[in-house]
C-alpha positions in Angstrom: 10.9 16.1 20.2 10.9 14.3 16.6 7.3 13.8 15.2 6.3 10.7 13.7 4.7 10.1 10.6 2.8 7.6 8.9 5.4 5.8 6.5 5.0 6.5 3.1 5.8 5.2 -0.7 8.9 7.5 -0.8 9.9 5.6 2.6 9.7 2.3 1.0 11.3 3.2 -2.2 14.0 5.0 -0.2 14.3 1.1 1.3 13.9 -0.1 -1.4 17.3 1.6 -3.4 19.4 0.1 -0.8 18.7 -4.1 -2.2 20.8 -5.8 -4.8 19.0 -7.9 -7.5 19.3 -10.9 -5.2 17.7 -8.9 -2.6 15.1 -7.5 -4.9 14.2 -11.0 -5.7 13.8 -12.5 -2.4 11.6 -9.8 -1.6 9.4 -10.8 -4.3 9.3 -14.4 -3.6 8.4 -14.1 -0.2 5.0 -12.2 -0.4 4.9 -15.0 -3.9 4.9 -17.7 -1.3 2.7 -16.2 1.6 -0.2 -16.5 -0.2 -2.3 -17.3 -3.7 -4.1 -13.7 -3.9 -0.4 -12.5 -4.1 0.9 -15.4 -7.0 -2.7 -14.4 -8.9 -1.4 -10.7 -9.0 2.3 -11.5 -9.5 0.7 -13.7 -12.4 -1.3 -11.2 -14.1 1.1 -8.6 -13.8 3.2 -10.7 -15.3 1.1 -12.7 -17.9 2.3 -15.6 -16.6 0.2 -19.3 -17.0 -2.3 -19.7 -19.3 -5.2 -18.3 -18.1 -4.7 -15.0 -15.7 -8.4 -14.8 -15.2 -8.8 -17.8 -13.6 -8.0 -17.4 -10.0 -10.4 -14.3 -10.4 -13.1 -16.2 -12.0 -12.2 -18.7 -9.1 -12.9 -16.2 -6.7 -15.9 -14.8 -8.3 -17.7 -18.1 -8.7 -17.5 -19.3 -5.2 -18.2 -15.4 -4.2 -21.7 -15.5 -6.3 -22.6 -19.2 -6.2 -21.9 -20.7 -2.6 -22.9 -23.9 -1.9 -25.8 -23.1 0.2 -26.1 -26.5 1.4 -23.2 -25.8 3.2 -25.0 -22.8 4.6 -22.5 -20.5 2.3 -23.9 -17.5 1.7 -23.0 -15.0 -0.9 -20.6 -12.6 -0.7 -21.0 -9.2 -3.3 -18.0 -7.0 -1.7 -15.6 -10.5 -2.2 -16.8 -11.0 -5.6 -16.1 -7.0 -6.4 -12.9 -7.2 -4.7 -11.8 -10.0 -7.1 -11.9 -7.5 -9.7 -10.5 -4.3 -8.3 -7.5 -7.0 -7.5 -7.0 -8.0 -11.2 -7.7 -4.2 -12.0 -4.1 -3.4 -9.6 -2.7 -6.6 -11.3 -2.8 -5.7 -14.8 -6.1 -3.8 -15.5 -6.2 -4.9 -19.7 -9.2 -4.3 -20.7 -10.3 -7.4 -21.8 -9.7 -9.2 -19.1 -11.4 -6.6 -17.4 -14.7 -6.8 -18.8 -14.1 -10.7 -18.8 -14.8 -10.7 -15.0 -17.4 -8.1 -14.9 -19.4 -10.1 -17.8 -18.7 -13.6 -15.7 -19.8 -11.9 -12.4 -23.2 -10.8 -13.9 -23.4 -14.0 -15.1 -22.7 -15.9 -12.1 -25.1 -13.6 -10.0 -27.8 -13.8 -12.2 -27.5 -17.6 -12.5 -27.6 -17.7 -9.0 -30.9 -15.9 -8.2 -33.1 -17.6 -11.0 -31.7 -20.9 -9.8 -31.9 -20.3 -6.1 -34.3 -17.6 -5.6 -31.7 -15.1 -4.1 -34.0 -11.6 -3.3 -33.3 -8.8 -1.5 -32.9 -5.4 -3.0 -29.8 -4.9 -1.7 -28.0 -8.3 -3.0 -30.3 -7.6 -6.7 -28.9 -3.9 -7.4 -25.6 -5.2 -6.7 -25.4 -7.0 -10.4 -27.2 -3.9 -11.9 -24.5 -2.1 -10.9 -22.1 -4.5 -12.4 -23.7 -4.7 -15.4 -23.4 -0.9 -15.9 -19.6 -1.1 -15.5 -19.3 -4.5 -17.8 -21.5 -2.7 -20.7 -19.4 0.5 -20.4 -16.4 -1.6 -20.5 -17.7 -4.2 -23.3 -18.6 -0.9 -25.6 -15.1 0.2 -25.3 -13.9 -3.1 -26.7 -13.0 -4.3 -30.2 -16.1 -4.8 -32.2 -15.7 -8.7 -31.8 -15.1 -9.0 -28.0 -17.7 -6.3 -27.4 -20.2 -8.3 -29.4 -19.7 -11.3 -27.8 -19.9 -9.5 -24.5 -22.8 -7.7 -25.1 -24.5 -11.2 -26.0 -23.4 -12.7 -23.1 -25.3 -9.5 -21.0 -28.3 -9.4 -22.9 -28.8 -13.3 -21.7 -28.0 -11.9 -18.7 -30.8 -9.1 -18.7 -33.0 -11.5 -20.3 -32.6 -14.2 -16.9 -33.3 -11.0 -14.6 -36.5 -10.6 -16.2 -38.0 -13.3 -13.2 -36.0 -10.8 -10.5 -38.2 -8.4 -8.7 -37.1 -4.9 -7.3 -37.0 -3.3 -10.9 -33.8 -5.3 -11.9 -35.3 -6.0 -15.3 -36.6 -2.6 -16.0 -33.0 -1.2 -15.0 -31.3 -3.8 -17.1 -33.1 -3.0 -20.0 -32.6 0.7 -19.6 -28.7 0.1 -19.3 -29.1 -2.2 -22.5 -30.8 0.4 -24.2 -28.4 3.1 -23.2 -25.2 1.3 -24.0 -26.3 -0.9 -26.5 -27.3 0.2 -30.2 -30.0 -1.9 -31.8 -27.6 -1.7 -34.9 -24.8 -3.6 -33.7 
């Protein structure tokens, strides 16, 4: 009796040994063409286009800023999701603290202009706003200051959120952020 086993990456690269380049290719292309969250990776592992970001942005924006008319509502774990995508894509950085900046942006915007409450929705950009500071303070000293401005008017917004979000962000500022800079 043979036992079965959940197939593996050394079962796929095993596959994977047996394609010519013309195979190899076709391979590519087809996952290319089933779908844009798979051209946004192949693009940003790639650096291909001019701006890799912006399918992730794309993502991000409509994640944290749904047209509620529509009766849209946000979506946190979409939003995050953009990121840890890009992150598999290519990871730089960067481009990295890019999104997490734009998503704390996007969020905060959001709640001051809509009135989005709910702890649970609120600590969500706290959190994020820990991992873009820790990733903006790793930067060059020019991206990380122009990241850092861009959260401080960020922490600055959440001062009209409730649930402690201003205290937290200022405690994260504090930690991560020198008044020196």
């Amino acid at each position: 009796m043979k036992k079965t086993t959940k197939p593996s990456w050394a079962d796929i690269k095993d596959q994977l040994s047996a394609f010519d380049r013309a195979g190899l290719l076709r391979l590519v292309h087809d996952p290319y063409a089933a779908g844009k969250d798979n051209q946004a990776f192949l693009r940003a592992r790639f650096g291909i286009g001019d701006d890799v970001l912006k399918p992730y942005k794309s993502i991000i924006g409509k994640c944290l800023w749904p047209d509620v008319f529509k009766n849209q509502t946000p979506s946190v774990s979409k939003a995050k999701q953009a990121i840890s995508d890009y992150r598999k894509a290519i990871g730089r950085p960067e481009g990295l603290a890019e999104l997490q900046v734009f998503y704390c942006e996007r969020a905060a915007v959001f709640c001051d202009d809509i009135g989005m409450d709910g702890e649970a929705f609120l600590a969500a950009p706290v959190r994020m706003d820990e991992q873009a500071l820790k990733s903006a303070v790793a930067l060059s000293y020019d991206e990380r200051d122009a990241h850092v401005a861009r959260l401080d008017a960020v922490r600055r917004v959440s001062c009209n959120f409730g649930y402690g979000v201003s205290d937290d962000m200022d405690t994260l500022f504090a930690e991560y952020v020198s008044d020196d800079r």
